[in-house]
C-alpha positions as CSV (number, residue, x, y, z in Angstrom):
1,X,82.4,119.2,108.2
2,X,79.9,116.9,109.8
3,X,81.0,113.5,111.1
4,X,78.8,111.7,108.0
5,X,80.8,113.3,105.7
6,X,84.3,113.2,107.8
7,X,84.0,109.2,107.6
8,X,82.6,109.6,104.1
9,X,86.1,111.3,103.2
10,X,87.8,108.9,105.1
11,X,86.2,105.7,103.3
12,X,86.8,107.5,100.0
13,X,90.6,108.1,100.9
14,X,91.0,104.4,102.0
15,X,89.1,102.9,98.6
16,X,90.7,105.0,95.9
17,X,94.1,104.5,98.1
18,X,93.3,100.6,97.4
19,X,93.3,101.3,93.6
20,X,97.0,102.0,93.6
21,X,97.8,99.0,95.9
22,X,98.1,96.3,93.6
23,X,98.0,98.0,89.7
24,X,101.4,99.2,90.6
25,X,102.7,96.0,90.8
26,X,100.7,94.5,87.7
27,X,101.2,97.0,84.9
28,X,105.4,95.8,84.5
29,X,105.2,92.0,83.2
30,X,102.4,92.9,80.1
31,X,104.9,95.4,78.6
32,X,108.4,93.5,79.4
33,X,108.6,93.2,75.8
34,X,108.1,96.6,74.8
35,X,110.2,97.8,77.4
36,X,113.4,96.0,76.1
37,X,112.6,97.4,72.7
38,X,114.3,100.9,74.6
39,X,116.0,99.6,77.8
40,X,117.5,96.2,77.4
41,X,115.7,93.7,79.9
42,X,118.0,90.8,79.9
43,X,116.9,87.4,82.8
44,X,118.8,88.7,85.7
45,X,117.3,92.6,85.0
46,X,113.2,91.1,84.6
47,X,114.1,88.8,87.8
48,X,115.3,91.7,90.0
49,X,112.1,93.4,88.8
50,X,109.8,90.3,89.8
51,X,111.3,90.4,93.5
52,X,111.4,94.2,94.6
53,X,107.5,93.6,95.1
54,X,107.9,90.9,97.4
55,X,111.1,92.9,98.9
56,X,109.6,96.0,99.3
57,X,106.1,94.9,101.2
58,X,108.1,92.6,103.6
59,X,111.0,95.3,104.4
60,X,108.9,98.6,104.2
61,X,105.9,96.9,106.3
62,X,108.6,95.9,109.1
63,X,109.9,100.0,109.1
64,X,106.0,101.8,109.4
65,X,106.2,101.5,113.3
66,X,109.2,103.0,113.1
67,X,108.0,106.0,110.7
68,X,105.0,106.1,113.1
69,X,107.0,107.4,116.0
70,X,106.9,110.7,114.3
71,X,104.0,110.3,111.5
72,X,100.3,110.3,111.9
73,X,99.1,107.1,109.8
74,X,97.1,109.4,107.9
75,X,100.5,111.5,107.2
76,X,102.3,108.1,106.4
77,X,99.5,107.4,103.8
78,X,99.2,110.6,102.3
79,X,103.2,110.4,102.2
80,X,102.9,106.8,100.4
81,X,100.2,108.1,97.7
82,X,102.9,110.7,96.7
83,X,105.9,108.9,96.3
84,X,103.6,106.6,94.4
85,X,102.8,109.3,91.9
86,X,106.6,109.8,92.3
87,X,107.4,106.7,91.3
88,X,105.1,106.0,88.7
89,X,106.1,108.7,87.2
90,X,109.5,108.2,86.6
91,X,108.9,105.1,85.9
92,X,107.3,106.1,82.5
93,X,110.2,108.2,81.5
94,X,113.1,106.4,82.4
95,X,115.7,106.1,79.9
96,X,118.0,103.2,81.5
97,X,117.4,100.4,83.4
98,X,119.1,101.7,86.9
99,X,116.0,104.6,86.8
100,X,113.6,102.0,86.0
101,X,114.7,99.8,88.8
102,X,114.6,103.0,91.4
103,X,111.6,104.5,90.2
104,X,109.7,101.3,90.7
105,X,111.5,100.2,93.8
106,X,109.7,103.7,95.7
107,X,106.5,103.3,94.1
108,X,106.6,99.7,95.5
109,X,108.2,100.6,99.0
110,X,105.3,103.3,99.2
111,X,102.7,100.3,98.9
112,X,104.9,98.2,101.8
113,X,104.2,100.9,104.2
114,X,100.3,101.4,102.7
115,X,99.7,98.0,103.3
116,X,100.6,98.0,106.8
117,X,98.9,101.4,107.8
118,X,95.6,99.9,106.2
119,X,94.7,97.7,108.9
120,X,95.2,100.4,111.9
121,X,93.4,102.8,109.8
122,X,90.5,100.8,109.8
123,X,90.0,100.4,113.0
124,X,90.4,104.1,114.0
125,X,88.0,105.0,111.7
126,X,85.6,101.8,111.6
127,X,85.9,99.7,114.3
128,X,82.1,98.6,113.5
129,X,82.3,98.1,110.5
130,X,85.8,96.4,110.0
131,X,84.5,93.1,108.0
132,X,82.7,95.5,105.4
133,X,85.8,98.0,105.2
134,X,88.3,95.2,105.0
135,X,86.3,93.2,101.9
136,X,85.9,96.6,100.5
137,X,89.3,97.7,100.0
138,X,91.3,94.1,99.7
139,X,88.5,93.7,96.8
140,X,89.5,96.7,95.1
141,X,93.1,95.9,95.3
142,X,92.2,92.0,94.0
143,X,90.3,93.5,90.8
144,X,92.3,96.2,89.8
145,X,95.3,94.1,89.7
146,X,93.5,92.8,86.5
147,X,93.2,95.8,84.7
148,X,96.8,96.6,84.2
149,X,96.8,93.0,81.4
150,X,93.3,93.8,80.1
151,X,94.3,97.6,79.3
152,X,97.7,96.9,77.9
153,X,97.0,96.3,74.4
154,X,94.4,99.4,74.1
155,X,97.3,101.5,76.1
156,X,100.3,100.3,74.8
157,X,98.3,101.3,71.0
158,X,98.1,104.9,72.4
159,X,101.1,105.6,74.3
160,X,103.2,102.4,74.4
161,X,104.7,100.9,77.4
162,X,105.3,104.8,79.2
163,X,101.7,105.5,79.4
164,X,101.1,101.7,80.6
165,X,103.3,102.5,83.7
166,X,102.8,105.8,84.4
167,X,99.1,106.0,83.9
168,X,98.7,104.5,87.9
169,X,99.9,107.9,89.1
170,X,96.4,109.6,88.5
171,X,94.4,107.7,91.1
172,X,97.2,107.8,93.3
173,X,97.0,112.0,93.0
174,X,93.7,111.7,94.1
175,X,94.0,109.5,96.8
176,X,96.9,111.9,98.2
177,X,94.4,114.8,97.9
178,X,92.0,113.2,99.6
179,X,94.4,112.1,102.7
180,X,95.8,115.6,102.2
181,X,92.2,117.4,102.9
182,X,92.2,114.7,106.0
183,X,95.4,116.2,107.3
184,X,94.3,119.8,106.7
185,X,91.2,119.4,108.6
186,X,92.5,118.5,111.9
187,X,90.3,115.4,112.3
188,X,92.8,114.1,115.5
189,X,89.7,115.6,118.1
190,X,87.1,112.5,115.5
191,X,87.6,109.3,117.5
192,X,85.9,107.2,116.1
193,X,88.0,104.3,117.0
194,X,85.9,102.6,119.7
195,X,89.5,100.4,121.0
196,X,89.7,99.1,124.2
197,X,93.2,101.0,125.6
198,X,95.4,99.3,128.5
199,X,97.2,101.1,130.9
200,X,100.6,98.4,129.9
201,X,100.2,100.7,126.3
202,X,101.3,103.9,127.1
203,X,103.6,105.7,125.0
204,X,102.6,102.1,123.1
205,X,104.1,103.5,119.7
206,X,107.7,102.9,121.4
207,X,106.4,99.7,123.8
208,X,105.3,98.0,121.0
209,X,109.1,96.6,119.6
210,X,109.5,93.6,117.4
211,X,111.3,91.9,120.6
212,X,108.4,91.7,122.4
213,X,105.9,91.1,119.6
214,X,108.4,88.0,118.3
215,X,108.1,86.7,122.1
216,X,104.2,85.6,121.4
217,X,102.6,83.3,119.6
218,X,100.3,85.5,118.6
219,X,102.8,86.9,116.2
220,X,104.1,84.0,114.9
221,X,101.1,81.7,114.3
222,X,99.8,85.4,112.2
223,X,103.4,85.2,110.5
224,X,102.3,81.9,109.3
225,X,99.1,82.5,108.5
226,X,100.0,85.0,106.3
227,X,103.2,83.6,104.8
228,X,102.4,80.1,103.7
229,X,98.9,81.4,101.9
230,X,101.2,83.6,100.1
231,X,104.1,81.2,99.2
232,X,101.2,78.9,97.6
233,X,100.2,82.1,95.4
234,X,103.8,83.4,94.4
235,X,104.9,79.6,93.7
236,X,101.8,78.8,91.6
237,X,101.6,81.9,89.8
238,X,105.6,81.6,88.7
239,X,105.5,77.7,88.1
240,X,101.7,76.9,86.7
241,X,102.5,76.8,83.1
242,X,105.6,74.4,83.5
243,X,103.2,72.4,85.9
244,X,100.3,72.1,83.7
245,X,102.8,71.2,80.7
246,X,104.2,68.3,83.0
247,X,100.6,66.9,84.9
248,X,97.9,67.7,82.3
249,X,100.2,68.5,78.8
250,X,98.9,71.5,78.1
251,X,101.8,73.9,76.6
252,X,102.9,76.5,78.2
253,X,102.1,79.0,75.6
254,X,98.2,78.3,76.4
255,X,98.3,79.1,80.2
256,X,97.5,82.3,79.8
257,X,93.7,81.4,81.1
258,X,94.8,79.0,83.8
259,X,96.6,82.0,84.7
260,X,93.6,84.3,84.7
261,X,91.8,81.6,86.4
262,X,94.0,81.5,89.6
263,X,94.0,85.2,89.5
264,X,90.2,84.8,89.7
265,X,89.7,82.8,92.2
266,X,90.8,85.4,94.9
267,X,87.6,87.8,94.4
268,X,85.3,86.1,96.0
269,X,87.2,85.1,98.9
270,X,88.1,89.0,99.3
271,X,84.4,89.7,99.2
272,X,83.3,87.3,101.5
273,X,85.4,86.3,104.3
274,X,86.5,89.5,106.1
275,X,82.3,89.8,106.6
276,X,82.3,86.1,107.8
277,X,85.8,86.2,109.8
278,X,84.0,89.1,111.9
279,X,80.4,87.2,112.4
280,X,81.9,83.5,112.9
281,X,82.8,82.6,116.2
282,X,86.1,80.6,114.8
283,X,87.3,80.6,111.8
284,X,88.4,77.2,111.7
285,X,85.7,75.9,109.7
286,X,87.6,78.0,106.6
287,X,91.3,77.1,107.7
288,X,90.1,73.7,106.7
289,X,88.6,74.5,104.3
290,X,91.3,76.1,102.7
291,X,93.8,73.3,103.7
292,X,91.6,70.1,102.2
293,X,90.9,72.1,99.1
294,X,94.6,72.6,98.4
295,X,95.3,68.9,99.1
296,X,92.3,68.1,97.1
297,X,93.7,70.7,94.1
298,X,97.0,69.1,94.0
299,X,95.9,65.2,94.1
300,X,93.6,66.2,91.1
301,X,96.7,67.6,89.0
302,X,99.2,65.0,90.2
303,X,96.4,62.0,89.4
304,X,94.4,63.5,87.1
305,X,95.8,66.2,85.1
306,X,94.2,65.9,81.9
307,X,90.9,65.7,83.5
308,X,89.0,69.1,83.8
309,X,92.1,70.6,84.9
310,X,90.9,74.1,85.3
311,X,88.9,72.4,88.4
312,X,92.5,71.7,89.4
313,X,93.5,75.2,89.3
314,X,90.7,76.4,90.8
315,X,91.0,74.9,93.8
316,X,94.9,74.7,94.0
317,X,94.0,78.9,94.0
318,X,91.3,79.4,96.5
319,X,93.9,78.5,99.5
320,X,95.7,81.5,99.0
321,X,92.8,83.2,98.8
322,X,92.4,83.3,102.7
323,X,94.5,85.6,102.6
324,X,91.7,88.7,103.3
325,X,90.5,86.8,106.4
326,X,93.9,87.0,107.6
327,X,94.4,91.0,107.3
328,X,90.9,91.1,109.3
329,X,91.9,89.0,112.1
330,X,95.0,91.6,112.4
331,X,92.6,93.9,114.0
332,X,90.1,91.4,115.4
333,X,93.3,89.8,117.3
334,X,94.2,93.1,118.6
335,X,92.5,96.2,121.2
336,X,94.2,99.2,120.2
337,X,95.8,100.8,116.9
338,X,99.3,100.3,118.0
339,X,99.1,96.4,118.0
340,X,96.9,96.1,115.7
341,X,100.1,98.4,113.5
342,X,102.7,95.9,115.6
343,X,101.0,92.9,114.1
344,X,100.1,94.2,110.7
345,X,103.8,95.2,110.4
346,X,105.2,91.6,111.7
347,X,102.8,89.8,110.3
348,X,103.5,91.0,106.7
349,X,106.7,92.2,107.0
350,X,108.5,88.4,108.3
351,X,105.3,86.6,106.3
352,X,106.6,88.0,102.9
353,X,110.1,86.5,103.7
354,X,108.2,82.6,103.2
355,X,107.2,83.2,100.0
356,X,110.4,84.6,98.6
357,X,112.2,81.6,100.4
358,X,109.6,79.0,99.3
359,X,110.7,80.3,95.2
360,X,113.7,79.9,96.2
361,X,113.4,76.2,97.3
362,X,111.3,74.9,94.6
363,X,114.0,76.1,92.0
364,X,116.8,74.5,93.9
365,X,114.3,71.2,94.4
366,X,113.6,71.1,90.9
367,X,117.6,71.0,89.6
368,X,118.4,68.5,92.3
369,X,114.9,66.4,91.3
370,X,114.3,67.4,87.6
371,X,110.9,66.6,88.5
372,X,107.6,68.8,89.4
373,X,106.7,66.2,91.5
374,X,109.2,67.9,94.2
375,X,107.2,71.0,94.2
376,X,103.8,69.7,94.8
377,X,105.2,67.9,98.1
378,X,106.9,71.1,99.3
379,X,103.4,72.9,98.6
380,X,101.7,69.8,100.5
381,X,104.0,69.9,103.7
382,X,104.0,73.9,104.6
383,X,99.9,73.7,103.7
384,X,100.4,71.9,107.5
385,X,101.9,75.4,109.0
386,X,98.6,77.2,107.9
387,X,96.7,74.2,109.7
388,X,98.2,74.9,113.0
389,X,98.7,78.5,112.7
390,X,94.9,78.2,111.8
391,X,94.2,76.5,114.8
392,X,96.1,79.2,117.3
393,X,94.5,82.4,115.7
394,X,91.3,81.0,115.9
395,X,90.8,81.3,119.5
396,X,90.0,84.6,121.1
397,X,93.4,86.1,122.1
398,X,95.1,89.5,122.1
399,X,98.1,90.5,120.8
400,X,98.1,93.0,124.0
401,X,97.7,90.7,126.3
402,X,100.9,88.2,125.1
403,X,103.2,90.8,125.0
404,X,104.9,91.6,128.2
405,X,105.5,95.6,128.6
């Protein structure tokens, strides 16, 4: 096999791996209703489904170093692709809600070690071109999260809610074939990785412990970079219709496009800023972007509600929508793949833990309050984490050389 067509494979194995990334995740909440029709989905049961996403990516992401003391990444992705075929499938033919809830909680674990052995992959396999390879594959797994709602009434029509879930497992088969004919080949001789390696890292799989990474500021200032983005996503996404009934009366039964709208407004950021993050000499310029925008998005709905408030929404989403600059700085902030894995682990592995804590407080805000005015100046205040975070990643620094070995 010649080296075109070795990182041809590779590329292949790291898009179609994207597919199952995200559709995973979205195919559950179209066909809740259809689901209780044969396993009874009561609050509690549809709640503890909406939080193993956010559980899994943060706990899973935290255990790949660990897994990659033994494991290749390409094993551990090839290992993720199947237990997402695993999962997926037994999440179509589950028969109570206990199988339902396992099934979905390995196909979603699978995707929380995926998502941290994506970075580290990319920059053994294309450290030049780790902008391009970033948009590619956080793009795919932005728009295929949308086809999960847009098939479900043509799917649901041919196989009902079964085929709806378990469909995902085919492109997850192919991606596992493809990392599989990776693994067969012996490509450990292709370096193609082009990383600067210190003598501190030796043996760096073991060196590289979430004591030591915890100690930087490196670590923390990527924690909150990632976190707070993502808290203003899984807040916004659970709470937009009740917040556009309360600022810009508009019932909750006709969010559904301000819904689709936020969802939107993450493609072109995808597209766009892990080329830019790479060519810019700071990124500042978008943290502050990102940061007046979501002032500016709020004001609007707090002031002006009932004027154009899709504008509103739009820009309320296009903070969290930083979110693929962030995954490229993990290996622009980094010289080898063991901290760029260290950092992609911490970073979403504690980062996922601000979101699910931010739901948390706006729910206990909004009983003490009875207002949605509380949630808006929670959003407003942690906005000033990304700010400084911002400012700290911005700077040329290595995780390598804040760690002390």
């Amino acid at each position: 096999m010649t080296k075109t067509r070795k990182r041809l494979l590779i590329f292949l194995a790291i898009t179609i791996a994207a597919v199952n990334m995200r559709s995973v995740v979205t195919a559950v909440a179209p066909v809740y209703e259809q689901i209780d029709a044969d396993i009874h989905l009561g609050t509690l049961e549809i709640g503890l489904l909406g939080a193993v996403p956010a559980i899994c990516f943060g706990l899973f992401a935290l255990l790949t170093p660990l897994f990659w003391r033994w494991l290749s990444l390409e094993v551990l992705l090839f290992i993720s692709m199947l237990l997402i075929v695993t999962g997926s499938t037994l999440r179509a033919i589950s028969g109570a809600y206990v199988w339902l809830f396992l099934s979905s909680f390995i196909a979603l674990a699978a995707i929380g070690v995926a998502n941290a052995a994506m970075p580290p992959i990319v920059k053994k396999y294309f450290p030049d071109k780790i902008g391009a390879m970033t948009a590619i594959y956080v793009s795919l797994m932005n728009i295929v999260s949308f086809l999960p709602p847009l098939l479900t009434p043509f799917v649901v029509q041919i196989g009902g809610w079964r085929l709806q879930l378990g469909m995902w497992a085919v492109p997850a088969i192919a991606a596992a074939t493809l990392w599989f004919i990776k693994i067969v080949s012996s490509q450990r001789d292709l370096e193609l990785t082009g990383e600067i390696e210190i003598p501190e890292a030796a043996d760096a799989r073991k060196k590289f412990t979430y004591k030591r990474i915890l100690k930087t500021r490196l670590a923390w200032a990527m924690i909150l970079l990632f976190g707070v983005p993502s808290a203003f996503f899984y807040v916004i996404a659970a709470w937009l219709p009740q917040l556009l009934e309360y600022f810009s009366g508009i019932p909750m039964s006709e969010s559904s496009f301000y819904l689709f709208l936020l969802m939107l407004t993450g493609v072109p950021g995808s597209l766009v800023l892990p080329v830019l993050t790479v060519k810019m000499r700071s990124v500042w310029p978008i943290i502050i972007g990102a940061f007046v925008l979501h002032w500016v998005g709020y004001a609007g709905l707090v002031f002006m509600g009932h004027t154009v408030p899709w504008l509103w929404v739009l820009l309320i989403g296009l903070a969290p929508s930083i979110f693929p600059m962030t995954m490229t700085l993990i290996n622009l902030r980094t010289k080898t793949r063991a901290g760029a894995l260290a950092l992609s682990s911490a970073t979403q592995g504690f980062g996922y833990a601000i979101p699910m804590i931010s739901s948390v407080v706006v729910g206990v805000l909004f009983d003490l309050t009875g207002t949605w005015n509380a949630l808006v100046w929670f959003m407003l205040i942690i906005s000033f984490g990304m700010l400084a975070s911002g400012l700290y990643v911005t700077k040329q620094r290595y995780l390598e050389d804040e760690v002390e070995f």
